[in-house]
N, C-alpha and C positions, 0 to 999 in steps of 0.2 A: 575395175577402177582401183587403182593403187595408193593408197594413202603416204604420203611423206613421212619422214617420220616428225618430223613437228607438228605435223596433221593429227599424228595420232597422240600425240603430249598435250597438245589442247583438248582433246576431245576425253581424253584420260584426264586432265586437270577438269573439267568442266563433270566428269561424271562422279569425283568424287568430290565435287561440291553441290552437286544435287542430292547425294546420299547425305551429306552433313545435313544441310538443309532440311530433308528430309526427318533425318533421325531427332532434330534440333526440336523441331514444331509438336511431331509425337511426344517426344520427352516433357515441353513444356507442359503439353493438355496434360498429360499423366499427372504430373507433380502439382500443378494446381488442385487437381481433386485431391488429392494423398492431404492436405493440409485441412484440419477442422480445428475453429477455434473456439473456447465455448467460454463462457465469461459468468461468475456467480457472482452474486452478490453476498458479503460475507455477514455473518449475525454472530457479531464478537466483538475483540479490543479494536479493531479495525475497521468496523463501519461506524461512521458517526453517529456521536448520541442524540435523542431526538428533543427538540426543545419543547419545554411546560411551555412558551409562550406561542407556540405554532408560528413564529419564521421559520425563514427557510435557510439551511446554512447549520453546522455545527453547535451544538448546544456547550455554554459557557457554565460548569457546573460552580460550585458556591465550594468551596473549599474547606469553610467553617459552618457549612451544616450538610454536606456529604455522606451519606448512611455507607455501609460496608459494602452494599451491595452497587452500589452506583460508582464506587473506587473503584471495586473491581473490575467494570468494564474500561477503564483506562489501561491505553496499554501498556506492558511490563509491570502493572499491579495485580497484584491475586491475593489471596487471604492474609497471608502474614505481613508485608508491606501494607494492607488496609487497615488491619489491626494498628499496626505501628503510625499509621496517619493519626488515626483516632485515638489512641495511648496518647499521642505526643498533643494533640488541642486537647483532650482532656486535663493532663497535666500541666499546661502551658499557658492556654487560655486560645484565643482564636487566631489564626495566622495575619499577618497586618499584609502581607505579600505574598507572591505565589511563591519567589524562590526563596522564600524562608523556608520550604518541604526540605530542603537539602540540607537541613537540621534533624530531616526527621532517620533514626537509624536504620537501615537498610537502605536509603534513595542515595543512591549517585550521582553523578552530571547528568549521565546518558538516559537515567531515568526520568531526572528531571526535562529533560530535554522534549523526551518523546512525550510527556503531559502537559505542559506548556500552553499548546493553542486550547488545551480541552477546561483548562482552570481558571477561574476568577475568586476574587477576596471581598466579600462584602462582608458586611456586618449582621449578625442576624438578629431580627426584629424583635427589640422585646415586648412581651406579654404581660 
């Protein structure tokens, strides 16, 4: 039996879409597994601080009675902008707003910016 030759252009088109096909579906299963994703949870300026009043949600730290160590976990503050928080309500008295910070020397916009959701201004209680 003798194939035309468009008999055989089909049957050549048809075999190298069976190999595509083929190669396609392998390729797929492979590269699925090749992919692992892994997810931590980060213990720093970047996980939210935890609230004294046990909700749930972001803890709203007090800006005018903020210890060093509690600046610190805000992020883009570290030692010497905590310092400088606290130099500046020392000297100054207590901040009446949050973006009064942008008073304080070293804080920026961008710094101001990224502490923002983490601060609040109250008064603290006297004794």
């Amino acid at each position: 039996m003798k194939f035309s030759r468009l008999e055989r252009c089909v049957v050549l088109l048809l075999a190298v879409f069976v190999a595509f096909l083929a190669g396609w579906t392998v390729s797929d299963r492979t590269m699925a597994e090749s992919f692992t994703v892994r997810t931590e949870t980060a213990a720093g300026p970047e996980a939210p601080l935890p609230r004294a009043d046990g909700l749930s949600g972001p803890a709203l730290l007090n800006l005018n009675t903020a210890s060093q160590e509690e600046l610190e976990a805000l992020p883009e503050i570290g030692p010497t902008r905590a310092q400088a928080i606290i130099a500046y309500r020392d000297e100054n008295g207590p901040f009446a707003y949050v973006e009064e910070l942008i008073d304080v020397p070293g804080i920026g916009e961008s710094t101001l910016e990224s502490v923002l959701d983490y601060l609040t201004v109250e008064e603290a209680a006297e004794t």
